[in-house]
C-alpha positions in Angstrom: 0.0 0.0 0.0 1.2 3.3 -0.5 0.0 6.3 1.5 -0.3 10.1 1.1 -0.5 12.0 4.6 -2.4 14.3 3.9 -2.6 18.5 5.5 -5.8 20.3 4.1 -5.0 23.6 5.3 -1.9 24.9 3.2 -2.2 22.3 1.0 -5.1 22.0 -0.5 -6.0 25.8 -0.1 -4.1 28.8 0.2 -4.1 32.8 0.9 -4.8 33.4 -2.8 -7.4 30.9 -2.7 -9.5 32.8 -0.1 -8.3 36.1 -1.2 -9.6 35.6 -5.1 -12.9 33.8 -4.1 -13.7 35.3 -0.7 -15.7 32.0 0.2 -14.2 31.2 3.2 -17.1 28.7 3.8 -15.1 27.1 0.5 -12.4 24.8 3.0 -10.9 23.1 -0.2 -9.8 24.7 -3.5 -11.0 22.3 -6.8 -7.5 22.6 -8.4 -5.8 21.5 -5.9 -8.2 18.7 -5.5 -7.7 18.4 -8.9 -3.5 17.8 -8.0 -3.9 15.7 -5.1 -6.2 13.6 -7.6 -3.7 13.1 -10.0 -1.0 11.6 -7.4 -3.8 8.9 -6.3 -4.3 7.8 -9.8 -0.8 7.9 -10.8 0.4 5.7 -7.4 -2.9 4.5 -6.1 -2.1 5.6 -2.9 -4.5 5.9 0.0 -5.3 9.6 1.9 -3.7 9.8 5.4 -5.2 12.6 7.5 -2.3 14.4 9.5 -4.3 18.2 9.1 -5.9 19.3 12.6 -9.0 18.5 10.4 -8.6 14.6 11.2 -10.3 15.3 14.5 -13.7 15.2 13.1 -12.7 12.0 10.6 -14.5 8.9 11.4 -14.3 5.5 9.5 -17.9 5.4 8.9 -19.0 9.1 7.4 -22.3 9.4 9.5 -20.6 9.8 12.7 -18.0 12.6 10.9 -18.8 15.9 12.2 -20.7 18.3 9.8 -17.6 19.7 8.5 -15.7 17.2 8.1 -18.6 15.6 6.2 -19.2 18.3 3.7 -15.1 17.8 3.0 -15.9 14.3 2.5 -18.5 15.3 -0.1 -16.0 17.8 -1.9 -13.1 14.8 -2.1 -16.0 12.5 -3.4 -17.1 14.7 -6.3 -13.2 14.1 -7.1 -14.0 10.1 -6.7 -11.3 10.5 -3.8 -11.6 9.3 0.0 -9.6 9.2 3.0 -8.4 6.3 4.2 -7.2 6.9 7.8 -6.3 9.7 10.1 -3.1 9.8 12.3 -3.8 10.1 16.0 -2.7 12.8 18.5 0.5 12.1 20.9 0.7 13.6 23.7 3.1 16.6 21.7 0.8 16.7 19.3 3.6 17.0 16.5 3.3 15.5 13.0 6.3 13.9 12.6 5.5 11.6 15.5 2.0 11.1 14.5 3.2 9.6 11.4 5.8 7.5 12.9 3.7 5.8 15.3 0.5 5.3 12.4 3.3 3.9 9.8 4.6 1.8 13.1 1.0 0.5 13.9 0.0 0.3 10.5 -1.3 -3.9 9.9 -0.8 -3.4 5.9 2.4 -3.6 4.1 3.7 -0.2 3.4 4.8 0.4 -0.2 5.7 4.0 0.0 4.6 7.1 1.9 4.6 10.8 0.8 4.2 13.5 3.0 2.2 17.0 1.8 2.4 19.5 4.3 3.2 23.0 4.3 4.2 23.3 8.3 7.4 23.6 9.8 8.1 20.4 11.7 11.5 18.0 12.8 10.9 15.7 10.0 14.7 14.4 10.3 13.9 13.6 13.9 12.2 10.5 12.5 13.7 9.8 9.7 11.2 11.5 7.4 12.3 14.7 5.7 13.0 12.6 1.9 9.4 12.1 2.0 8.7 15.6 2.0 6.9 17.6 -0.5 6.3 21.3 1.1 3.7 23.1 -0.1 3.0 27.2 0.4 -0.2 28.5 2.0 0.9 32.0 0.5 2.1 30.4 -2.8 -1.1 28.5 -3.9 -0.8 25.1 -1.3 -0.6 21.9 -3.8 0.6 22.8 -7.0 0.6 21.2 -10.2 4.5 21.4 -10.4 4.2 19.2 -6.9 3.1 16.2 -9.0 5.8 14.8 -10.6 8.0 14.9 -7.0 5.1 13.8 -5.0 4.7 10.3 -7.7 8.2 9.9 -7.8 8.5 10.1 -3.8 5.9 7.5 -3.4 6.8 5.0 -6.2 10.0 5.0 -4.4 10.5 1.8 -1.8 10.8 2.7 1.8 13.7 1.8 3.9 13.6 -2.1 5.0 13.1 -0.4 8.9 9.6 1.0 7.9 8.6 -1.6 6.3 9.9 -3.9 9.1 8.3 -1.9 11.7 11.8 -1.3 13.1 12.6 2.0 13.7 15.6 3.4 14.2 
């Protein structure tokens, strides 16, 4: 399996987003729905929430909250859905989130690509190769983010991920 964690805010909108449309109901921008689209049907990779959005993500949709539902309904118009959502550690830091989901995870991992625009230790676990930074102030997911995002993911992890052995 290969998995996209996934940030909303940042990544799949941006300042210019909400500055040009001035729907700030509007939480997800279409094109870069459109982006994120195009790296699940180039890898088949599976949506990872990390986003402080993953709090109202539930495995069955009904008992997501309303706003998390009506995001649900925007990434199915795009035949896309999430997967999973990372939990919260006590520091409440990506980079750990991810490590301990990948670490708990019961299904082979293929690959893994990260798509975040925040500023976190990503070396501290190993994690800053899978990488691709996006801009809130630059547009969030871009189409030039494609290309590195497909490679990043077709590329096979470390045999310590995949062996559940971190180091």
């Amino acid at each position: 399996m290969k998995v996209i964690f996934l940030d909303i805010d940042g990544v799949l909108n941006s300042y210019d987003y909400y500055e040009n449309t001035q729907r700030y109901t509007d939480l997800i921008d279409a094109d870069n729905l459109k982006v994120l689209k195009e790296i699940v049907n180039q890898t088949n990779a599976k949506i990872v929430l990390t986003s402080s959005w993953r709090r109202g993500w539930r495995p069955k949709f009904e008992d997501c909250t309303d706003e998390m539902q009506e995001m649900l309904l925007v990434f199915h118009k795009f035949d896309l859905e999430v997967f999973s959502r990372t939990g919260c550690d006590e520091t409440c830091r990506r980079e750990m989130e991810i490590f301990q989901w990948i670490k708990k995870c019961q299904e082979p991992i293929d690959g893994i690509v990260i798509l975040d625009d925040g500023p976190f230790e990503w070396k501290k676990k190993h994690l800053e190769s899978y990488v691709v930074k996006t801009d809130f102030q630059k547009g969030g997911l871009l189409k030039e983010h494609i290309k590195k995002a497909v490679d990043i993911l077709n590329q096979p992890l470390p045999l310590r991920y995949r062996l559940r052995k971190f180091v």
